[in-house]
C-alpha positions as CSV (number, residue, x, y, z in Angstrom):
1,X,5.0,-22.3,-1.5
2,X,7.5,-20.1,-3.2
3,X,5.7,-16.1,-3.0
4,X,6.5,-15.6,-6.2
5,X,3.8,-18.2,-7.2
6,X,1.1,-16.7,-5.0
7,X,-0.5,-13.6,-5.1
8,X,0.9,-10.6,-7.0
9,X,0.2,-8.3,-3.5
10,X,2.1,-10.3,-0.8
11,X,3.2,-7.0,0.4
12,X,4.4,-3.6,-0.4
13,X,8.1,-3.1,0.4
14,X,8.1,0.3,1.1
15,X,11.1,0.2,3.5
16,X,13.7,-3.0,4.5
17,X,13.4,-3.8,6.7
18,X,10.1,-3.4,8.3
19,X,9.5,-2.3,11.3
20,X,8.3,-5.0,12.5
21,X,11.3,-6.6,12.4
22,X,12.6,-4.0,14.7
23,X,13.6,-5.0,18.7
24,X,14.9,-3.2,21.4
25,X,18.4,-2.1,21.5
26,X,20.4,-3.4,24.7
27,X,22.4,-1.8,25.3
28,X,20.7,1.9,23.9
29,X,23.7,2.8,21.5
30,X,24.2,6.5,21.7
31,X,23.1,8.5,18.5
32,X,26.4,10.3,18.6
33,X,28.4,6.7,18.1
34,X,25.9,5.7,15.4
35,X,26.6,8.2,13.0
36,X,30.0,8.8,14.1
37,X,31.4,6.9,10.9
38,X,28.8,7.1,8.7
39,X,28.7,10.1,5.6
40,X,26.7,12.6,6.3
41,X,27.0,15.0,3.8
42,X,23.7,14.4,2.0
43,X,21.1,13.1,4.5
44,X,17.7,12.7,3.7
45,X,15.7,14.6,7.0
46,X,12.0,13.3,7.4
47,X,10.0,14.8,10.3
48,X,6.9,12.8,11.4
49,X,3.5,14.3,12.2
50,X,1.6,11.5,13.7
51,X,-2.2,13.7,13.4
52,X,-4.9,13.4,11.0
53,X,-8.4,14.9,11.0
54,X,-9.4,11.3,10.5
55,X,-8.2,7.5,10.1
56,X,-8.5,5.9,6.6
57,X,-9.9,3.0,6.7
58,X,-7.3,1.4,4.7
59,X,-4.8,3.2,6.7
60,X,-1.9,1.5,8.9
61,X,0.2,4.2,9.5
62,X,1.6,5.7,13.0
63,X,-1.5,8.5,13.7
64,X,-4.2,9.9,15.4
65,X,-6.9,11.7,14.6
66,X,-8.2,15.1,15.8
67,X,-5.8,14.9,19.1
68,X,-6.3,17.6,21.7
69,X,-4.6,20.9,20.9
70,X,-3.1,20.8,23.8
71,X,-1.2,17.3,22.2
72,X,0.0,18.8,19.5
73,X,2.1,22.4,20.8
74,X,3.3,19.5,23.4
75,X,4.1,17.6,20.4
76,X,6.0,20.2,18.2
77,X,7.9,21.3,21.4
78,X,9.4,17.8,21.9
79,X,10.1,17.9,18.4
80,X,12.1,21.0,19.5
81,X,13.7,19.2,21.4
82,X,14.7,15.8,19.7
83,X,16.5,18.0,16.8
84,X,17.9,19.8,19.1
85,X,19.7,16.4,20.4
86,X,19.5,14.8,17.3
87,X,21.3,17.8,15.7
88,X,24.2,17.7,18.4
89,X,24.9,13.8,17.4
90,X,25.3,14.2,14.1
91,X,27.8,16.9,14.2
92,X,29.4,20.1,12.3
93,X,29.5,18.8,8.9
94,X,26.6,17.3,8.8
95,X,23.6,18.3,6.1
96,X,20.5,17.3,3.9
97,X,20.3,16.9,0.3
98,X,16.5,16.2,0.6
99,X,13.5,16.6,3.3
100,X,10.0,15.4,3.7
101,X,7.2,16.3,6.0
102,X,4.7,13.2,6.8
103,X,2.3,11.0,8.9
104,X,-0.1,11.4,9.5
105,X,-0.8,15.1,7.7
106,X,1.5,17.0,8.2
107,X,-1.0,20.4,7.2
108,X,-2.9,19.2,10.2
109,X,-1.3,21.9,11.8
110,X,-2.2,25.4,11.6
111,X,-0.5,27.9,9.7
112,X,1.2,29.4,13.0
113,X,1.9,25.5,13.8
114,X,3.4,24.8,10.7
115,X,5.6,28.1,10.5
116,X,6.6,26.5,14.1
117,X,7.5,23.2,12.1
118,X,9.9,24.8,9.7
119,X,11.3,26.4,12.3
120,X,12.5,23.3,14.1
121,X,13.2,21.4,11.0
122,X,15.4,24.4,9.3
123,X,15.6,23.3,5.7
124,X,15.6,26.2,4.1
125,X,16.8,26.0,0.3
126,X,16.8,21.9,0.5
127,X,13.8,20.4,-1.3
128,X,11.2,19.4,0.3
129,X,8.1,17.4,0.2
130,X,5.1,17.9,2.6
131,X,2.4,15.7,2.4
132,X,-1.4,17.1,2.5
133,X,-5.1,16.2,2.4
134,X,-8.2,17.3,0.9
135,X,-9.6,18.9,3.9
136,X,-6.3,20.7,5.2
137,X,-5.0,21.8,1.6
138,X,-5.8,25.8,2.6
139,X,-5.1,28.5,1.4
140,X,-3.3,29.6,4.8
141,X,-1.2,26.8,5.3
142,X,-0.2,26.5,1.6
143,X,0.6,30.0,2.0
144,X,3.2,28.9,4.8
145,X,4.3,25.9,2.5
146,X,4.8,28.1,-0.2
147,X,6.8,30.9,1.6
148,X,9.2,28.2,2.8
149,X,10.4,27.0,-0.1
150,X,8.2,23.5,-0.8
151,X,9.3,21.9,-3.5
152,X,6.5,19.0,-3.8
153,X,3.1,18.9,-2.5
154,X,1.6,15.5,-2.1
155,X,-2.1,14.9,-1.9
156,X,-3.8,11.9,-0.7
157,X,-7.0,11.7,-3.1
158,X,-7.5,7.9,-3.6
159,X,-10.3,8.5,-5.4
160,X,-12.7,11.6,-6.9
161,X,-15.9,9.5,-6.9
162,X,-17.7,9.9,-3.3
163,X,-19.0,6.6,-3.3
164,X,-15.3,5.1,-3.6
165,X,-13.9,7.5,-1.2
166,X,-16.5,6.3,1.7
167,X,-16.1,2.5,0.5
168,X,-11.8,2.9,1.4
169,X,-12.9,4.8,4.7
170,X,-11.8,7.7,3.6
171,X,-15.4,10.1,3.5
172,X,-15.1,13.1,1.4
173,X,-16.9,15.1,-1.2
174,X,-15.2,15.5,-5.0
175,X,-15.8,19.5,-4.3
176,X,-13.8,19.5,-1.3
177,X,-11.1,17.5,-3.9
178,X,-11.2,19.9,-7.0
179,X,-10.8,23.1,-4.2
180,X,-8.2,21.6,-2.7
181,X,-6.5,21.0,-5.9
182,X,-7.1,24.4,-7.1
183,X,-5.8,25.6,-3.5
184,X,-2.7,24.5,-4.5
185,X,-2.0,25.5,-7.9
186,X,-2.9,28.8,-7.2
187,X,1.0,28.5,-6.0
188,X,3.9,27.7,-8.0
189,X,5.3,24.4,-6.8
190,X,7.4,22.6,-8.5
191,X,5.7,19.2,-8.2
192,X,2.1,18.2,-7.3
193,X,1.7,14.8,-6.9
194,X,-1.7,12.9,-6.8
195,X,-2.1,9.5,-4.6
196,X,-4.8,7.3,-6.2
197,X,-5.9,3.5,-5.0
198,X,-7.3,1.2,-6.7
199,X,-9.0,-2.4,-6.0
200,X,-11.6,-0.3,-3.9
201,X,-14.7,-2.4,-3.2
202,X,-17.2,-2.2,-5.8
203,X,-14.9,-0.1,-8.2
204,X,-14.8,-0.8,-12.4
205,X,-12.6,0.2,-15.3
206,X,-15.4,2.8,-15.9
207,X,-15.1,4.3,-12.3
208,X,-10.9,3.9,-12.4
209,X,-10.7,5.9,-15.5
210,X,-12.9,8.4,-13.9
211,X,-10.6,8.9,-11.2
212,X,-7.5,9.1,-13.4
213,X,-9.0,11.6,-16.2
214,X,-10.2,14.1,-13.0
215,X,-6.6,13.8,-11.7
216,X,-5.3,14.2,-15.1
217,X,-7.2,17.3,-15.5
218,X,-4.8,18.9,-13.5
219,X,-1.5,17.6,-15.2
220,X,0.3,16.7,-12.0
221,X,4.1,16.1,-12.3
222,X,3.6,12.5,-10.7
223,X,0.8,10.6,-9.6
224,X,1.4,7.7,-7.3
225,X,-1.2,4.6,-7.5
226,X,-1.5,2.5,-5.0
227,X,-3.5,-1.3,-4.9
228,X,-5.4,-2.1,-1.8
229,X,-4.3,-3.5,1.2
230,X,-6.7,-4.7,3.9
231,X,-4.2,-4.8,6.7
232,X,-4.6,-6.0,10.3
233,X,-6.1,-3.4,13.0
234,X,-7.2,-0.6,10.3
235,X,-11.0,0.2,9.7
236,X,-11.0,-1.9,6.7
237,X,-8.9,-5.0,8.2
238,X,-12.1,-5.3,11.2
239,X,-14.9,-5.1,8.2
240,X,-14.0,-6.2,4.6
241,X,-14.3,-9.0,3.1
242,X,-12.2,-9.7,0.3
243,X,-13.4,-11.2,-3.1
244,X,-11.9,-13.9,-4.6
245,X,-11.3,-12.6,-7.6
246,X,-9.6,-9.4,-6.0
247,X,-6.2,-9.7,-7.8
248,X,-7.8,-10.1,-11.1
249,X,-9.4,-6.5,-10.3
250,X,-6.3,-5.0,-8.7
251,X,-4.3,-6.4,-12.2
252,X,-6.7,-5.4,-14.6
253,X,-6.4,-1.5,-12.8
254,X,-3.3,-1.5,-12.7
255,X,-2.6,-2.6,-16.5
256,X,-5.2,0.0,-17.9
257,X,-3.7,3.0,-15.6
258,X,-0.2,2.0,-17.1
259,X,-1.5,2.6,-20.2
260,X,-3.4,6.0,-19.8
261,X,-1.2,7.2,-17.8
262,X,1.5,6.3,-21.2
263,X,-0.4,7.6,-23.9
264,X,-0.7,11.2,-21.4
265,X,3.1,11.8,-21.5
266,X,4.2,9.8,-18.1
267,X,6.7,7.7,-17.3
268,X,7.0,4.8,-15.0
269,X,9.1,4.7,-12.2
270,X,8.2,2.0,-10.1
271,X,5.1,-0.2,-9.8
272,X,3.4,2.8,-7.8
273,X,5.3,6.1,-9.4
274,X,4.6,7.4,-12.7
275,X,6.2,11.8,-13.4
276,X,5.2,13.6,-16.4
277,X,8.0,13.2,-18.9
278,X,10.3,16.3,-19.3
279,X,9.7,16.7,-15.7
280,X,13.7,17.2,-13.7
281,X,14.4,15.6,-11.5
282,X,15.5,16.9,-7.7
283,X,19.4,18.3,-8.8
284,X,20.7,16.5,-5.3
285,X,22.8,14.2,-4.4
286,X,21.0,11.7,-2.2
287,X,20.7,8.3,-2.4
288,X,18.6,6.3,-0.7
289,X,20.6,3.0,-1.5
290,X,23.8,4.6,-0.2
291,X,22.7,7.9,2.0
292,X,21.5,7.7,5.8
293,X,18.2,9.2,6.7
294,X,17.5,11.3,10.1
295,X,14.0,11.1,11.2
296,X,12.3,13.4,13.9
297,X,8.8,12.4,15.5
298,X,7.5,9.5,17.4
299,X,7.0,7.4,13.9
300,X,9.7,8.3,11.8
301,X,12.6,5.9,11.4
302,X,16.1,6.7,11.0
303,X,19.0,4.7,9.6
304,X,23.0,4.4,8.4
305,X,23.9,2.0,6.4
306,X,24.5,-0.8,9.4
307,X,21.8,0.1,11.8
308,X,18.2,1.1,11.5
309,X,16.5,2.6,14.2
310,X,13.4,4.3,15.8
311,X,11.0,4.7,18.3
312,X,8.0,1.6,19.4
313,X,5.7,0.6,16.3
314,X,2.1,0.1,16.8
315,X,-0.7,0.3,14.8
316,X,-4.3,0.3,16.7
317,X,-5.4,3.2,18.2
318,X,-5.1,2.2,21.9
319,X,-1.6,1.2,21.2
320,X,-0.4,4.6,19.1
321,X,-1.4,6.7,21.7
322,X,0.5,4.8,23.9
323,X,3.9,5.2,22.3
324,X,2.9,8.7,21.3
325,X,2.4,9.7,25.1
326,X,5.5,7.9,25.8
327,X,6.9,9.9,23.5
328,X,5.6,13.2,25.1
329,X,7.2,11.8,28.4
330,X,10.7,11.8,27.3
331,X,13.2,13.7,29.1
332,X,15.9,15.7,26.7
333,X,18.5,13.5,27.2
334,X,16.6,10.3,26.2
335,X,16.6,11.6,22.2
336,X,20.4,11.2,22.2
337,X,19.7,7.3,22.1
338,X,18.9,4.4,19.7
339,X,16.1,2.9,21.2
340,X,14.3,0.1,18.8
341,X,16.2,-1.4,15.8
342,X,17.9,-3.6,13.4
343,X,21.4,-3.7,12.6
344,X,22.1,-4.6,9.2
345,X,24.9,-7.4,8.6
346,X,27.6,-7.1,5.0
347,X,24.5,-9.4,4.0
348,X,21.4,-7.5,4.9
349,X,23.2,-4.7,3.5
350,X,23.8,-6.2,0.0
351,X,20.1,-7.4,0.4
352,X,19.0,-3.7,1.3
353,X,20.9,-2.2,-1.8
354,X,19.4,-4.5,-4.6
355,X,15.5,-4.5,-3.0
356,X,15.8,-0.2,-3.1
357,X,17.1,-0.7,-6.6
358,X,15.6,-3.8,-8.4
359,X,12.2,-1.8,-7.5
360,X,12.5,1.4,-9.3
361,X,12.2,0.8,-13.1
362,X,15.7,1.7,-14.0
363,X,17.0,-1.5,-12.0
364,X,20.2,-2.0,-10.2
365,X,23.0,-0.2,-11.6
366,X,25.6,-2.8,-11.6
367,X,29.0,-0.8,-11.7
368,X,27.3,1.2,-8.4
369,X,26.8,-2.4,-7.0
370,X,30.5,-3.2,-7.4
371,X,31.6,0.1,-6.4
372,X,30.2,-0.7,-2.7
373,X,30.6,-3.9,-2.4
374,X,33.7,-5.1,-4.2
375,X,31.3,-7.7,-6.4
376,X,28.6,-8.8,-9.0
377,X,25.4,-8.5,-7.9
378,X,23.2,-11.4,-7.9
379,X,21.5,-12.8,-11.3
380,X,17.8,-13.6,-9.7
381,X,17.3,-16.2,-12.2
382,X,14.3,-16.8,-11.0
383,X,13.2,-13.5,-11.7
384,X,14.7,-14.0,-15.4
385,X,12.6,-17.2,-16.4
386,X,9.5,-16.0,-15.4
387,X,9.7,-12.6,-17.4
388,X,10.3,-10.7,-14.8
389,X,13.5,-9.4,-15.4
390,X,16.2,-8.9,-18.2
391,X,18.8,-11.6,-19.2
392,X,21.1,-10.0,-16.5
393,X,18.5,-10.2,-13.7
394,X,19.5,-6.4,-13.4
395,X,16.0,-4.7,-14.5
396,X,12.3,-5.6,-13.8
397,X,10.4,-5.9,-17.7
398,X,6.9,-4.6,-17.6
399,X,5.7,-7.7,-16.0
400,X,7.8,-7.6,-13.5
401,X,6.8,-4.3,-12.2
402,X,3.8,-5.6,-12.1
403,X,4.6,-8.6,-9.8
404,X,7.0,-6.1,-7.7
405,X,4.9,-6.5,-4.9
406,X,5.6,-10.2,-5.0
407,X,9.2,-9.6,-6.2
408,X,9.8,-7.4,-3.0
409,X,9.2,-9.8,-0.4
410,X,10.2,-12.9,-2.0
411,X,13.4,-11.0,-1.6
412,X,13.5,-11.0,2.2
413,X,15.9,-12.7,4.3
414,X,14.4,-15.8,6.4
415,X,15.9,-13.5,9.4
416,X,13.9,-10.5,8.6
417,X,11.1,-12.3,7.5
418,X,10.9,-14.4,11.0
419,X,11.9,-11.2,12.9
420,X,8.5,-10.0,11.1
421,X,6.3,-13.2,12.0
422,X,7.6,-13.0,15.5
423,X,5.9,-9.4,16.1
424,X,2.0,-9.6,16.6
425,X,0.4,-6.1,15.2
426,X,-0.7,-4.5,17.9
C-alpha cells in the first residue's frame, strides 16, 4: 500500500536517515579524513547528555535515568576527552554557527556539572539551545545557563493537566510546571520554547485547549507540538493500547491548535514548530540542508554531507546502558574514529536535501536546489494531486503539513527504508 494512503503518523522524520539504518563502519574511517574536505566554517555542535530524573513513557530516546553520580563526572570527563579528539580532527579553521545541549536533560546536571559542560563544549558567543525539564529548571542551573550566554531554553511540558501528564508517563504536578516556567523567565532569554503532545490517552478539545491557553499564558517565542507515538521498547509501547479512532483525535488536535495558536500571533513552521511572529530569527549562517553537524556524547550523531556517523543505537534500558558503559570504556584514541554509519550516495544526498526542506513550511528553495546540485528538483506529483503541495511540488499547503508525517517517510529510499526493517529495536 502506498504510505501516503495510510495513516497520517507513519513516522516522524526527525533526521535522514535514521539511525536505524546505521551499520558498522569497516574499515573505522578516521575522523580527521572525514571532514577533511568538507566546509566547516559554520558547524552545528550538539553535545548529548544521555541522563534524566526519569523515562517518559512515550520516550525513545538514548537515556537513563537517575544514573549513579559517580556515572556522570565519568561521563563529562570522557566528554573531555572526545572534544578534545574531535576538536583535533576537524582542524584550525574549523567553527560553529549554532549549538544545542540535549538527551536526555541536559540540566540534569548540577550547576558545578553544567559550568563543567560549558567548559568542554566552549561556545561562547554562538547560540545556543539547552534543553530542560520541569523538575531541573532551577534557579541555580538557569543561573549557569544564563551566565553563559543561552540563547533558547526548551522545556518539555507535554501537558499542564496532571492527569495527562501521568497518562503519557510523564508524572508531574502543574505547580512544579508554572515554577519552572516562572524559573526561567525570571532571566532574559531570548527564546523559551514550550513542547506540548497531544493524542494523550483519554485527552479532549476541552483538556488540549487547556494545555495550550496555560502555555500561552507565558507568551513563549515557539512552542513545539508533538502527536503521540507509542513506540517499541518505551513505557508506553509495553502498555497502551491504541484506539481505533486515534488519528481522528491526533487530526482534530492538531487542526484546532493550528488555529489558536494563529489567531495568538504565531506562525507555522513545520507540522511540529510554530514562533511568535516578529520573533528574529538566529542571525547565523547554518544550514542544516548544506552544513555538517559535530556531535559529542554517546547518543549524538554527527554528519558531512556524504557520511553520517555515530556511536551504537539502542533503545531499552538493558541495552542503553550497555553502549553507554561502552562508551565510558573507550580509550582517547578510539574518539578519533567513525564507528557506526551511513554514507550518503549523489542520490541519498539529493534525497536528504529535499526531505530537510519539503518539511519546514517555506518548502524547498529551488534556485538553492540547483545551486548544489546542477538540476531541478523533483515535482512530487503525487504530493501535488492530493493537495498536498503547490503546482510546483515545491511547498507543502496546509494539508500537507498536516500529512508531513506521512509525506516524510513516503519519501525514503527502499535502501534506507530496508536498512531500517533490517535493524530489530533493541
Amino acid at each position: 500500500m502506498n504510505i501516503l494512503d495510510g495513516t497520517p503518523y507513519a513516522g516522524y522524520l526527525y533526521a535522514y536517515p535514521h539511525k536505524s539504518a546505521y551499520r558498522p563502519l569497516v574499515p573505522r574511517p578516521a575522523l580527521r579524513d572525514v571532514w577533511r574536505d568538507e566546509p566547516t566554517d559554520a558547524l552545528f555542535l550538539y553535545v548529548h547528555v544521555p541522563f534524566c530524573e526519569m523515562r517518559c513513557g512515550f520516550c525513545n530516546l538514548f537515556t537513563r535515568a537517575r544514573p549513579p553520580a559517580a556515572q556522570v563526572s565519568a561521563y563529562l570527563a570522557q566528554l573531555r576527552s572526545q572534544a578534545a579528539r574531535v576538536t583535533d580532527a576537524l582542524g584550525d579553521g574549523a567553527r560553529y554557527a549554532r549549538a544545542a545541549f540535549g538527551g536526555g536533560t541536559p540540566t540534569y546536571l548540577t550547576a558545578a556539572e553544567l559550568e563543567e559542560l560549558f567548559g568542554i563544549a566552549g561556545v561562547a558567543g554562538v547560540p545556543l539551545s539547552v534543553e530542560t525539564s520541569p523538575a531541573t529548571a532551577t534557579p541555580d542551573r538557569l543561573a549557569v545557563l544564563a551566565a553563559h550566554g543561552t540563547t533558547r531554553v526548551s522545556m518539555g511540558v507535554q501537558s499542564f493537566l496532571d492527569v495527562e501528564a501521568r497518562a503519557a508517563g510523564r508524572p508531574q504536578r502543574r505547580t512544579e510546571v508554572e515554577a519552572a516556567l516562572s524559573a526561567v523567565r525570571a532571566h532574559d532569554f531570548p527564546i523559551l520554547n514550550v513542547d506540548l503532545i497531544y493524542g494523550i490517552d483519554g485527552q479532549t478539545p476541552d483538556t488540549w485547549a487547556e494545555s495550550l491557553d496555560a502555555a500561552l499564558k507565558w507568551r513563549p517565542e515557539e512552542l513545539y507540538l508533538y502527536p503521540l507515538y507509542v513506540r517499541p521498547l518505551t513505557g508506553l509501547g509495553r502498555r497502551a493500547h491504541t484506539p481505533a479512532d486515534w488519528d481522528t483525535q491526533r487530526l482534530t488536535l492538531y487542526w484546532q491548535a493550528v488555529e489558536t495558536l494563529t489567531d495568538a500571533g504565531y506562525e507555522q513552521r513545520s507540522m511540529r514548530q510554530f514562533r511568535l511572529a516578529g520573533v528574529p530569527d538566529a542571525e547565523d549562517e547554518y544550514s542544516c540542508q548544506d552544513d555538517g553537524m559535530v556531535g559529542l556524547g554517546c547518543g549524538a550523531r554527527s554528519y558531512t554531507r556524504a557520511l553520517h556517523y555515530s556511536f551504537d543505537y539502542a533503545v531499552s534500558v538493558r541495552e542503553v546502558r550497555g553502549v553507554l558503559d561502552d562508551y565510558l570504556n573507550r580509550r582517547p584514541e578510539e574518539f578519533a574514529f567513525a564507528e557506526y554509519g551511513f554514507a550518503l550516495d549523489a542520490g541519498e544526498q539529493r534525497r536528504r536535501w529535499l526531505l530537510k526542506s519539503l518539511l519546514r513550511a517555506e518548502g524547498v528553495d529551488a534556485d538553492a536546489y540547483r545551486r548544489r546540485f546542477r538540476e531541478d528538483p523533483p515535482a512530487l506529483p503525487e504530493l501535488v494531486e492530493r493537495g498536498w503541495a503547490t503546482g510546483d511540488g515545491t511547498r507543502l499547503t496546509p494539508q500537507g503539513l498536516a500529512h508531513s508525517d506521512a509525506i516524510g517517510p513516503w519519501l525514503v529510499s527502499d535502501a534506507v527504508r530496508h536498512a531500517m526493517a533490517e535493524n530489530a529495536p533493541r
